[in-house]
C-alpha positions in Angstrom: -21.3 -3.8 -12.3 -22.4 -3.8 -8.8 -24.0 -0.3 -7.7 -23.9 1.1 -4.5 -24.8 4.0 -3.0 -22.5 6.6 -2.0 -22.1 6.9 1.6 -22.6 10.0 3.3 -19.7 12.1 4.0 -18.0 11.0 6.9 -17.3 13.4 9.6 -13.6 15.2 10.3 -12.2 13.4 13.2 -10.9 16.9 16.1 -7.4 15.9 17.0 -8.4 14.5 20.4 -11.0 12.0 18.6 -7.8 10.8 16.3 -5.7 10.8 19.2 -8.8 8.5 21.1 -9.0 6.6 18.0 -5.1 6.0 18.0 -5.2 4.8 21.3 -8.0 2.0 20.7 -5.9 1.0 17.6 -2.2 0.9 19.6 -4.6 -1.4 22.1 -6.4 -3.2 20.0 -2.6 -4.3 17.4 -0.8 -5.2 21.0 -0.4 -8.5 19.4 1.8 -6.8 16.6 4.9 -6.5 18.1 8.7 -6.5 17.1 9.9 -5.7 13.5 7.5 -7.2 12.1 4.2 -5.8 13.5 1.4 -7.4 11.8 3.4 -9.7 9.6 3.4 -11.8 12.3 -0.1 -12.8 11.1 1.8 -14.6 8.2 2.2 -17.8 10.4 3.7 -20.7 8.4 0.5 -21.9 8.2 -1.6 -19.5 6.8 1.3 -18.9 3.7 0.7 -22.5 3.2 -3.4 -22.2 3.3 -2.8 -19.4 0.9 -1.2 -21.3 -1.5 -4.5 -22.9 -2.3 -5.8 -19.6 -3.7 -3.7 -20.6 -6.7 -6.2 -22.3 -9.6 -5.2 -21.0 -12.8 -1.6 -20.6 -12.7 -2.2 -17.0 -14.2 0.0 -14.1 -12.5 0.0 -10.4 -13.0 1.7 -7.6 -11.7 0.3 -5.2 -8.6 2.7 -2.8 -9.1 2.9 0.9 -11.9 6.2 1.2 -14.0 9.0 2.7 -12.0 8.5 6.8 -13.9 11.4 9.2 -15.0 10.0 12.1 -16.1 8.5 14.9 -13.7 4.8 15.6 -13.8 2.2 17.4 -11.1 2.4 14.1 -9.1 6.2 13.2 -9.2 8.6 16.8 -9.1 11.0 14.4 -8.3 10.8 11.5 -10.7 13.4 8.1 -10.7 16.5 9.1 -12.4 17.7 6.4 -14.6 20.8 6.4 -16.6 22.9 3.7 -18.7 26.5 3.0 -18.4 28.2 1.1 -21.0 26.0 1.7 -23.5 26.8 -0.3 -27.2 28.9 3.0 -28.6 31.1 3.1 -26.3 32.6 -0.6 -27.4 34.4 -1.7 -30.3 32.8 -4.1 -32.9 34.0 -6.9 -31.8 34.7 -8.8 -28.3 32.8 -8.6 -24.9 30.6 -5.7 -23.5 27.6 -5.0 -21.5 25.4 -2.6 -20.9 24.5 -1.4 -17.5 22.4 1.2 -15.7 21.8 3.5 -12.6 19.3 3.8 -10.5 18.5 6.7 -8.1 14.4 7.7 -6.9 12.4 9.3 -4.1 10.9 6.1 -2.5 8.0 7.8 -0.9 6.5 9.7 -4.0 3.5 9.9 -5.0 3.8 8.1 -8.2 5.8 5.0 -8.5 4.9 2.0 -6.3 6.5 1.2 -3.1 6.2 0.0 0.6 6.4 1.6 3.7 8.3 0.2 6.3 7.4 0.3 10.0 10.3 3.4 10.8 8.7 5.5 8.1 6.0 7.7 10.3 6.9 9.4 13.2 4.1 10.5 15.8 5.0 12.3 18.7 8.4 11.5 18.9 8.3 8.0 18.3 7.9 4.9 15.1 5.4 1.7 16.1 6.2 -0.1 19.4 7.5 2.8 21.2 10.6 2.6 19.5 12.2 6.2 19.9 12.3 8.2 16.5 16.5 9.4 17.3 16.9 5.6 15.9 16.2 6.6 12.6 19.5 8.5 11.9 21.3 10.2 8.7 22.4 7.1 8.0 19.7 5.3 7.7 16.8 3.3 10.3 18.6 1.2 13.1 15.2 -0.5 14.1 11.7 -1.3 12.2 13.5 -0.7 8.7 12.2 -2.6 5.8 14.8 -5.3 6.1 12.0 -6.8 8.2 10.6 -8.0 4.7 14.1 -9.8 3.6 12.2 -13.0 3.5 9.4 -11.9 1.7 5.8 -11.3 2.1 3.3 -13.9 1.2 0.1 -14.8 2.1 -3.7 -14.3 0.5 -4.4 -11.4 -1.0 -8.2 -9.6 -0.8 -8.6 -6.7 -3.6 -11.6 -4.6 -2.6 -13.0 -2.8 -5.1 -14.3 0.6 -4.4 -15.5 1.9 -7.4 -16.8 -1.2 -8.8 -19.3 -1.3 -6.0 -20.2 2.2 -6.4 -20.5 1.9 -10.3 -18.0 4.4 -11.3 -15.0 4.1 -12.8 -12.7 6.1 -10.2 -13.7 7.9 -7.1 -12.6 11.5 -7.0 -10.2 13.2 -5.1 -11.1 14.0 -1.1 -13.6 11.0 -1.4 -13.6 8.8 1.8 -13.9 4.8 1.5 -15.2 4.0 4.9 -16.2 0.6 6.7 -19.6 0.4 5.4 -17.5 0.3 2.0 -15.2 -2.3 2.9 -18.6 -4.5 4.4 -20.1 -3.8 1.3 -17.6 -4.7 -1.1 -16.7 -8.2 0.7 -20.7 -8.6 0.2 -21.1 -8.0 -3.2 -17.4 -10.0 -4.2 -18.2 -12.8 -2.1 -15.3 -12.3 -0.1 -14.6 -12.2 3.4 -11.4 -10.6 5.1 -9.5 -12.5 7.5 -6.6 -12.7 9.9 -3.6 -12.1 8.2 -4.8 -11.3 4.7 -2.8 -8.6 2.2 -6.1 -6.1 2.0 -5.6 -4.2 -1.3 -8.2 -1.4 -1.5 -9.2 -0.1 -5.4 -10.2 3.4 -5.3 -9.7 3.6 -9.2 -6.8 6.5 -8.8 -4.6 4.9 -11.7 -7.1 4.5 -14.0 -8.2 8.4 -13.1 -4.7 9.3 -13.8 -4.7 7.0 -17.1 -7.3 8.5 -18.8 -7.4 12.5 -17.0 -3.7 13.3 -16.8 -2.1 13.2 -13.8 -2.9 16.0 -11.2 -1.4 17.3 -7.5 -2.4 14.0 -5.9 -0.4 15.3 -2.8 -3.1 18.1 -2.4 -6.6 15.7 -3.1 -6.7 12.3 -3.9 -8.9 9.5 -2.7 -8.7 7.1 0.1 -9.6 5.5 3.6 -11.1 7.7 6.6 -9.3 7.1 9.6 -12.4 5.2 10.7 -12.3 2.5 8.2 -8.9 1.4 10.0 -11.2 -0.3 13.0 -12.1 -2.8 10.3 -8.5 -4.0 9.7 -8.3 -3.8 13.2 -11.2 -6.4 13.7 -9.7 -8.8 10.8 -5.7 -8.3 12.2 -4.6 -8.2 8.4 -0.6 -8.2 8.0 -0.7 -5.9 5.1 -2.5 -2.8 3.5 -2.2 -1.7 -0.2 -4.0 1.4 -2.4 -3.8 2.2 -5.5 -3.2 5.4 -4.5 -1.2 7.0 -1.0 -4.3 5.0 1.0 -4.5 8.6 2.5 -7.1 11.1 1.4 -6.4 14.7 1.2 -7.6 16.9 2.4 -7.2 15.4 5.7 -9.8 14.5 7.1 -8.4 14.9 10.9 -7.2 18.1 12.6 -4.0 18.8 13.0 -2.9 15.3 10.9 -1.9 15.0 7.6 -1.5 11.4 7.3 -3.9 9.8 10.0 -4.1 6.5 7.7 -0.3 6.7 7.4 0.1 7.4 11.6 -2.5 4.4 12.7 -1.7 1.9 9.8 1.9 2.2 10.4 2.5 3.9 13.8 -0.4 2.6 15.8 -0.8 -0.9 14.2 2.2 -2.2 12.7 0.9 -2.5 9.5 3.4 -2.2 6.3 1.8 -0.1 3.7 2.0 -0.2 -0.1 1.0 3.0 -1.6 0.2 3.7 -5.7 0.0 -0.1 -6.5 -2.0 -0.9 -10.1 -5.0 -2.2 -10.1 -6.0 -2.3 -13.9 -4.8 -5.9 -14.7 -6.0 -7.6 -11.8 -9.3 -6.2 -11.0 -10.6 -7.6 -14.3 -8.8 -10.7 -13.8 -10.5 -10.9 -10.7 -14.1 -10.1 -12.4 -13.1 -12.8 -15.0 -12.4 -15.6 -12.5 -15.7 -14.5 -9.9 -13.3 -14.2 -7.2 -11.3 -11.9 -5.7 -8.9 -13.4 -3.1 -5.4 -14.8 -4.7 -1.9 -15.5 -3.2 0.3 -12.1 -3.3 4.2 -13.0 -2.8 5.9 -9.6 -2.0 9.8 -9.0 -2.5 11.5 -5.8 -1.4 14.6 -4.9 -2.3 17.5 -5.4 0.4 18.1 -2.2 2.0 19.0 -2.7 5.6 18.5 0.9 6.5 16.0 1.9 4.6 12.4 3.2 5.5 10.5 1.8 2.3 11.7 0.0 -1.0 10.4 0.2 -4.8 8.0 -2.9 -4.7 6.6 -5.4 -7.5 3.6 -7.5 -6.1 2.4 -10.1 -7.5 -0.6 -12.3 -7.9 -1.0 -15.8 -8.6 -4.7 -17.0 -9.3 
């Protein structure tokens, strides 16, 4: 266990230092254009180079088990219901049995993506794009069919509470950029272009062994500050174990500023409440922490996010 120091609290951004901070981000992601935004990172080349993270062969799952019943964190859990169930057939000749599937994408429980049409700031989603596309019928620009092919590339877990030395952090903690400089230091990692950043702030294992709790009012996650990093690196993908937001808010007047410049500012597709509990000691096992992550949303042309299943391959 690698022990570092808790930063100092980082300050509450006014809404004019967000909106300054926006701006510098919007600038700085020009390159992230189209439906795509940053995925555009994933060049064929770089998929291939991340091939060569594969040693062992050994995979594992990024993603919690999709949950039906309601709790503090999920009022509104995945309803799932069989059809066709054994009963209903004679004894004898062909039958099957089926299921249905109905859930709240953008919980804060089950694991899913974000696609680029989910936030809306100031009238408009990434690019520019005018919000009045996303209709009652669904998104008609930026939705997640943008990921039909897939997302694959390397995949960086940095882990939060491993360099702190405890086993979560707490709720309305902050991981900033001196965390994300640290971590890469003491995993002997380093972020780079077009990387799948997956940030460990320990919330499922909190969760696993304190009950689950109103994650929507306080829950761990990045400061708004700590997006300049990704910035710097131009990685195609950001994924938390929890909603990568931490509430409180940390910005006036913004609920979601990790949401608003991630997504709306720099193209970035988000994963929120990934799993970290099979892969971070995987990672600890094998003294690395960089792996290839393939990334298959369902097919919903309209949609603004999709259930998700990561995987790594070390």
């Amino acid at each position: 266990m690698v022990t570092h120091a808790r930063p100092a609290e980082p300050p509450r951004l006014t809404q004019l230092e967000f909106d300054t901070l926006h701006r510098r981000m919007v600038a700085r992601s020009a390159w992230a254009k189209g439906d795509r935004g940053a995925l555009a990172a994933l060049t064929p080349a770089r998929v291939l180079a991340a091939t060569r993270e594969v040693r062992t062969g050994r995979t594992v799952t990024l993603a919690a088990p999709v949950e039906t019943r309601s709790g503090p964190d999920n009022p509104e859990p995945a309803r799932h219901r069989m059809k066709g169930r054994p009963e209903e057939h004679s004894s004898s000749g062909l039958g099957f049995a089926m299921d249905s599937f109905a859930m709240n994408v953008h919980g804060d429980a089950d694991s899913h993506i974000d696609a680029l049409c989910h936030v809306i700031y100031d009238g408009t989603l990434h690019g520019g794009v005018t919000a009045s596309s996303v209709t009652a019928d669904g998104a008609t620009a930026l939705s997640v069919e943008a990921a039909r092919d897939g997302i694959v590339g390397r995949g960086v877990l940095l882990d939060i509470p491993r360099l702190r030395g405890v086993p979560w952090l707490e709720p309305g903690d902050h991981v900033t950029v001196d965390d994300l400089t640290a971590a890469e230091t003491a995993q002997h990692v380093h972020v780079g272009e077009g990387d799948l950043l997956f940030v460990r702030v320990g919330h499922r294992r909190r969760r696993g062994e304190l009950g689950a709790w109103h994650a929507a009012d306080a829950r761990a996650g990045l400061h708004p500050s700590a997006l300049e990093f990704l910035g710097d690196r131009r990685v195609a993908v950001l994924g938390g174990d929890g909603n990568n937001d931490t509430a409180p808010s940390s910005t006036e007047g913004v609920d979601f500023p990790v949401h608003v410049l991630a997504v709306h500012a720099m193209g970035l597709h988000l994963l929120d409440y990934l799993r970290f509990e099979d892969l971070a000691p995987m990672c600890e096992a094998e003294r690395r922490w960089s792996f290839l992550c393939v990334i298959a949303p369902l097919r919903l042309p309209d949609a603004t996010g999709s259930p998700v299943n990561p995987i790594a391959v070390l």
